[in-house]
C-alpha positions as a Markdown table, in Angstrom:
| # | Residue | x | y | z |
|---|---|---|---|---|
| 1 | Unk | 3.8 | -88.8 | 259.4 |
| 2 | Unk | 5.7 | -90.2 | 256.4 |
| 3 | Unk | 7.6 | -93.2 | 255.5 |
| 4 | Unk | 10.7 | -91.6 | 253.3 |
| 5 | Unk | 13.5 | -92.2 | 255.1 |
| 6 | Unk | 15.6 | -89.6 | 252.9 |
| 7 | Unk | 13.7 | -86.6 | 255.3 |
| 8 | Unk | 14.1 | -88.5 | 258.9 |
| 9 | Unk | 11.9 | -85.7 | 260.8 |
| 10 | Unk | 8.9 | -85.8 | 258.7 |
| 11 | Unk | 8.6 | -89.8 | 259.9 |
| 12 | Unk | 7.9 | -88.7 | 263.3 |
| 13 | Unk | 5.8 | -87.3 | 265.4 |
| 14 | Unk | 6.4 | -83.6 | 267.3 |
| 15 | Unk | 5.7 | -83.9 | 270.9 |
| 16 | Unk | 5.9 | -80.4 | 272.4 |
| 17 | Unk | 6.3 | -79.9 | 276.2 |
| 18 | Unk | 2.9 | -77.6 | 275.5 |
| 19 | Unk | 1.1 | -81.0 | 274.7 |
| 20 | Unk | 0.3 | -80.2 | 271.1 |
| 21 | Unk | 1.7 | -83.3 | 268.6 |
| 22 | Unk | 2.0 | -83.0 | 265.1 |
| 23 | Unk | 2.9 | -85.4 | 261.8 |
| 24 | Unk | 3.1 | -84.9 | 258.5 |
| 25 | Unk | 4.7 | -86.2 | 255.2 |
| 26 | Unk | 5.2 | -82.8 | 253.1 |
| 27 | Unk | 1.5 | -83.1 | 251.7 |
| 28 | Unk | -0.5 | -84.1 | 254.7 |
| 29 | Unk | -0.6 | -82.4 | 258.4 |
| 30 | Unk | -2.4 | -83.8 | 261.5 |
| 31 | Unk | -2.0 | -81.8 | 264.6 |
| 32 | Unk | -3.6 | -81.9 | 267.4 |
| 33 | Unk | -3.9 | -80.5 | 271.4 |
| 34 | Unk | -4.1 | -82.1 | 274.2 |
| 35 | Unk | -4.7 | -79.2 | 276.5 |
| 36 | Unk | -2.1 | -80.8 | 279.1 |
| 37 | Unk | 1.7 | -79.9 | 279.5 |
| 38 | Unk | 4.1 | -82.7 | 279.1 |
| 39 | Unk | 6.6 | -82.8 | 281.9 |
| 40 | Unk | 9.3 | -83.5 | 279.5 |
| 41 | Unk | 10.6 | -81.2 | 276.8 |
| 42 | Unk | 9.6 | -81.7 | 273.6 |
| 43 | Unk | 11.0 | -84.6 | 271.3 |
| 44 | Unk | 10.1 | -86.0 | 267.9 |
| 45 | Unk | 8.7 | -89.9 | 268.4 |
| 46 | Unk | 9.2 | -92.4 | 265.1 |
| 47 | Unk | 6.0 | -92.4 | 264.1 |
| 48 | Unk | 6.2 | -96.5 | 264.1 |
| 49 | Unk | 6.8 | -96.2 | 267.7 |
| 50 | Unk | 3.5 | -93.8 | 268.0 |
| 51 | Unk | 1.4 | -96.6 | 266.8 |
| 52 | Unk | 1.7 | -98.5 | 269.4 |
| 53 | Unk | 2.2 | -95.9 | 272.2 |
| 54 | Unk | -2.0 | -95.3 | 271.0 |
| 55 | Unk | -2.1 | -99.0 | 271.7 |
| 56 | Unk | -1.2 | -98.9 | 275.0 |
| 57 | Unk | -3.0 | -95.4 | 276.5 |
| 58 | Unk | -0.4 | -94.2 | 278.7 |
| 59 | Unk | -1.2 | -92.1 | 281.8 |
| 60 | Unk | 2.6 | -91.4 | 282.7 |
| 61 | Unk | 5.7 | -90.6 | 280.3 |
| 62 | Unk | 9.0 | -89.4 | 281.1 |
| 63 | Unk | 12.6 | -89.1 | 279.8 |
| 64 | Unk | 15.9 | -91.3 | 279.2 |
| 65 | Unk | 19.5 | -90.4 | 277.1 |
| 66 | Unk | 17.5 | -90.8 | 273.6 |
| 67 | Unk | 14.8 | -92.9 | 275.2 |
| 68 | Unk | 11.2 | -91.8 | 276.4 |
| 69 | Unk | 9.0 | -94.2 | 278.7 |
| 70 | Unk | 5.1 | -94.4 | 278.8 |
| 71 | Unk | 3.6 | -96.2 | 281.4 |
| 72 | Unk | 0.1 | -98.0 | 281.4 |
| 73 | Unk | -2.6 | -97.8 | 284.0 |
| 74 | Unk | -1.6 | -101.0 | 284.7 |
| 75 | Unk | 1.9 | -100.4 | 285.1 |
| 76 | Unk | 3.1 | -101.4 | 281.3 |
| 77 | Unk | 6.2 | -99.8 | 280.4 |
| 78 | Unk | 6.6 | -99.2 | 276.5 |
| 79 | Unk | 10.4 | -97.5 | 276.1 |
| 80 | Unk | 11.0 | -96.1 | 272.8 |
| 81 | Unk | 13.3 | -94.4 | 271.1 |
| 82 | Unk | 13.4 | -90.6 | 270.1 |
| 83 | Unk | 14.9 | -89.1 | 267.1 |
| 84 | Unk | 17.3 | -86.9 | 267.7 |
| 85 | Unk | 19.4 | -83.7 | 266.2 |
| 86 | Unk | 16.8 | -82.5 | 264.3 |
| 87 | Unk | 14.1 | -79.6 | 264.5 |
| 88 | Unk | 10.4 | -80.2 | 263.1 |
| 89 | Unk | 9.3 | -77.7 | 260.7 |
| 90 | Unk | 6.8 | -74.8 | 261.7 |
| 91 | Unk | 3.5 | -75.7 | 260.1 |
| 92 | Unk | 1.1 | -72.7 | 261.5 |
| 93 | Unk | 1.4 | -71.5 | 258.4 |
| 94 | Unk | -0.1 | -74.6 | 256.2 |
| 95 | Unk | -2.5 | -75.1 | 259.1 |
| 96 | Unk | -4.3 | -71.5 | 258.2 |
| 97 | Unk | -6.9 | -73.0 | 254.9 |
| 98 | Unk | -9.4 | -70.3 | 254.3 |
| 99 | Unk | -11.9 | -71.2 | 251.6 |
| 100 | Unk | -15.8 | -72.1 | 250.7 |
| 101 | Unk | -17.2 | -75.2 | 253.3 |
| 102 | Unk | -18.2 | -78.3 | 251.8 |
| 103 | Unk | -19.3 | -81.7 | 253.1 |
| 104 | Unk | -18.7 | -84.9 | 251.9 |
| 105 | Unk | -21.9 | -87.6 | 251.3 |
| 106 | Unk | -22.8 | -90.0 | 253.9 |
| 107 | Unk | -22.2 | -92.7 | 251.0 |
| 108 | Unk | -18.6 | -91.5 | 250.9 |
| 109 | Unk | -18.2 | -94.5 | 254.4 |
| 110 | Unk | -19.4 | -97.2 | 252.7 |
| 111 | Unk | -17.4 | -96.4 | 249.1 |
| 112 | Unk | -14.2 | -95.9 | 251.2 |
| 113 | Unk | -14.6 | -99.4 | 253.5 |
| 114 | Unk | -15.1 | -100.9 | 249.9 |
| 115 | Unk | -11.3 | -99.0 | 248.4 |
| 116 | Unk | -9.9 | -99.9 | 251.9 |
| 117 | Unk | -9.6 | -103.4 | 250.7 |
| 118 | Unk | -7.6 | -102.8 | 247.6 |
| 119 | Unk | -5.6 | -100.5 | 249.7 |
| 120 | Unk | -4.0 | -103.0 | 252.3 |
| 121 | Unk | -0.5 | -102.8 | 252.6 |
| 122 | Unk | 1.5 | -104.5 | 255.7 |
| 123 | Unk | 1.8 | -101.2 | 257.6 |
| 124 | Unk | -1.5 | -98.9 | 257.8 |
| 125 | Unk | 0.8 | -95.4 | 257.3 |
| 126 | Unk | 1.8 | -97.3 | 253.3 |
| 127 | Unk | -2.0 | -97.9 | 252.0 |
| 128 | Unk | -3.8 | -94.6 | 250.3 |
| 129 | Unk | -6.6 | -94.2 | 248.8 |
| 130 | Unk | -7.1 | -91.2 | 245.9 |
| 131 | Unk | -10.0 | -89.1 | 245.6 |
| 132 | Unk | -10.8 | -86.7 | 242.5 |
| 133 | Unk | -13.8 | -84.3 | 242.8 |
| 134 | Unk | -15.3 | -82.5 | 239.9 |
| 135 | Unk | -18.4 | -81.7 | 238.0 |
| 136 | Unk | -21.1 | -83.1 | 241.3 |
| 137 | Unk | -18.9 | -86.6 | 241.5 |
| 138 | Unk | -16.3 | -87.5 | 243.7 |
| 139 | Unk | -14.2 | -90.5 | 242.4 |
| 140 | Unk | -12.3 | -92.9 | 244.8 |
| 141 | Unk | -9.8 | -94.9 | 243.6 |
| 142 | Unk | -7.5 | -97.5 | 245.3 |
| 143 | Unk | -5.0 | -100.1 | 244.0 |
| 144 | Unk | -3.1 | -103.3 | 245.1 |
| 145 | Unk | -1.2 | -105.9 | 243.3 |
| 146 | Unk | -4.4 | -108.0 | 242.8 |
| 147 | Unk | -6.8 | -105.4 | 241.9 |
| 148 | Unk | -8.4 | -101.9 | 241.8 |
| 149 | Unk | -11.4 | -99.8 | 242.7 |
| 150 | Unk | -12.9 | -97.0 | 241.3 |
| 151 | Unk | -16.0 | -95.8 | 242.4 |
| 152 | Unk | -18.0 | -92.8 | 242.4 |
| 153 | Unk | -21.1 | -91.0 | 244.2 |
| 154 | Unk | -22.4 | -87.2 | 244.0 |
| 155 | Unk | -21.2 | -84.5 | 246.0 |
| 156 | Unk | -22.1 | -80.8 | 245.7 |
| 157 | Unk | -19.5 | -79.2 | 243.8 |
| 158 | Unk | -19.4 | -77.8 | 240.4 |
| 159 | Unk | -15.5 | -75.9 | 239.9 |
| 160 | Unk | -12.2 | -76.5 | 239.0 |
| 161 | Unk | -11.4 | -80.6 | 239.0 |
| 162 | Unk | -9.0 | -81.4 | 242.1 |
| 163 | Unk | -7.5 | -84.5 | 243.6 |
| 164 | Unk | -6.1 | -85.3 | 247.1 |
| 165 | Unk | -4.8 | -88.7 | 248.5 |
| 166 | Unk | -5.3 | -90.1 | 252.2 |
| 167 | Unk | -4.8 | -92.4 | 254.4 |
| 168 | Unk | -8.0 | -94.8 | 254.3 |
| 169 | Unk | -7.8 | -95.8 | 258.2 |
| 170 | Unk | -7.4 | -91.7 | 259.1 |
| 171 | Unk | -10.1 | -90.5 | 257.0 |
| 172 | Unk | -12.6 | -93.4 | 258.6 |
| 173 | Unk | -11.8 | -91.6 | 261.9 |
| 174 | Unk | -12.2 | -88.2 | 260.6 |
| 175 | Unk | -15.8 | -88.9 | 259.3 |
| 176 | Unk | -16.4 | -90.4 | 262.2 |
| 177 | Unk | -16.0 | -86.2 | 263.6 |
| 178 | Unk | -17.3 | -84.7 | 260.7 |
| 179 | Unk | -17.8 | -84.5 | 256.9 |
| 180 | Unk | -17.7 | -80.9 | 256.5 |
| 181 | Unk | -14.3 | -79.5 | 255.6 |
| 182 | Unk | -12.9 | -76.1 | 254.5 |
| 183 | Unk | -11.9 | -76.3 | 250.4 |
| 184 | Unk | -8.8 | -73.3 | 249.9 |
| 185 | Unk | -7.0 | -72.7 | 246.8 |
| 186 | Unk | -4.0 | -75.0 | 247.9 |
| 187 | Unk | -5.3 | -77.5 | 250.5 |
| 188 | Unk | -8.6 | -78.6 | 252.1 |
| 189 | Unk | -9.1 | -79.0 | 255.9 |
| 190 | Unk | -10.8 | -80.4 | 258.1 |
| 191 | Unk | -11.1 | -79.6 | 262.1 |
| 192 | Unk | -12.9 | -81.0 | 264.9 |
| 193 | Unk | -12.3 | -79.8 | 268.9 |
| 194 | Unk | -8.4 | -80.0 | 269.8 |
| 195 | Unk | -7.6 | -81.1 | 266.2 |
| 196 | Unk | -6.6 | -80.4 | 262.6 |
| 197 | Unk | -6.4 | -82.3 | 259.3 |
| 198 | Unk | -5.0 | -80.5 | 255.7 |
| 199 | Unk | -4.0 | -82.1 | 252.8 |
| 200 | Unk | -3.0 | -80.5 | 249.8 |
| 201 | Unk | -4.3 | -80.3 | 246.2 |
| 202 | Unk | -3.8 | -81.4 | 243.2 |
| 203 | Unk | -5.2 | -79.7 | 240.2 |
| 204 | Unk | -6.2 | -81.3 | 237.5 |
């Protein structure tokens, strides 16, 4: 999900009553299923609020006028507010990347702790880290008020230059799944059971 409060929906998350939960910004899509039908129809969570709903691994949710509740294993109530009057846009679409597979280098973990650093922001969803492939090399660069990083390490690839931001603390979890990914004309993807990652491209 995104932080621009000028396009309220795409700040969320998308619950669905079918247990699927999606959140994107307009260049980056996460969505993923949980096999398991909510007993609630489906809402659209702040995705501030989803943070710390992860936190607290609820076992039980349910419904309120503009409120929904998750309860805790040990009985923890976390109430949170929904956003309402609004529909979530249809991504199946952007979801379907078909292309050439590539994987990214085991070095890639290490480089991207290192850019994490310069990265920090106060919330998580703010810091991003930018990463240019081209010509064997991919580049990862990262900035902060104090400082930057820019560092580089090879990768098998050897057409058209492209570029692609993410969020540092995602991608750690991702390659913690998998460093293959599917590179399309428009995006790049990556998938793992129950889940889906695309970003889109920038040529350069």
């Amino acid at each position: 999900a995104g932080r621009d409060q000028s396009t309220p929906k795409l700040t969320c998350v998308n619950i669905t009553k079918e247990g699927a939960m999606t959140g994107s910004d307009g260049y980056k899509i996460m969505h993923c299923e949980t096999g398991q039908e909510m007993p609630i129809k489906t809402f659209l969570l702040p995705a501030s609020s989803a943070s710390e709903v992860i936190k607290l691994i609820p076992i039980h949710v349910s419904e309120g006028k503009g409120w929904v509740h998750f309860r805790s294993k040990e009985k923890t109530v976390l109430s949170c507010r929904i956003f309402e009057g609004d529909v979530f846009p249809d991504v199946s679409n952007a979801l379907k990347v078909v292309g050439v597979e590539l994987t990214f280098p085991k070095t890639i973990d290490d480089v991207l702790d290192r850019a994490s650093v310069f990265a920090k922001r106060r919330h998580n969803l703010d810091e991003s880290v930018v990463i240019t492939i081209e010509k064997n090399r991919l580049k990862i660069k990262a900035k902060s008020d104090t400082g930057w990083i820019e560092e580089e390490t090879n990768i098998r690839y050897n057409d058209d230059p492209l570029e692609f931001s993410f969020t540092p603390f995602l991608l750690r979890d991702i390659l913690k799944e998998t460093h293959a990914f599917i590179l399309g004309e428009k995006a790049l993807k990556f998938e793992g059971a129950g889940w889906e990652y695309v970003a889109m491209l920038r040529n350069l």
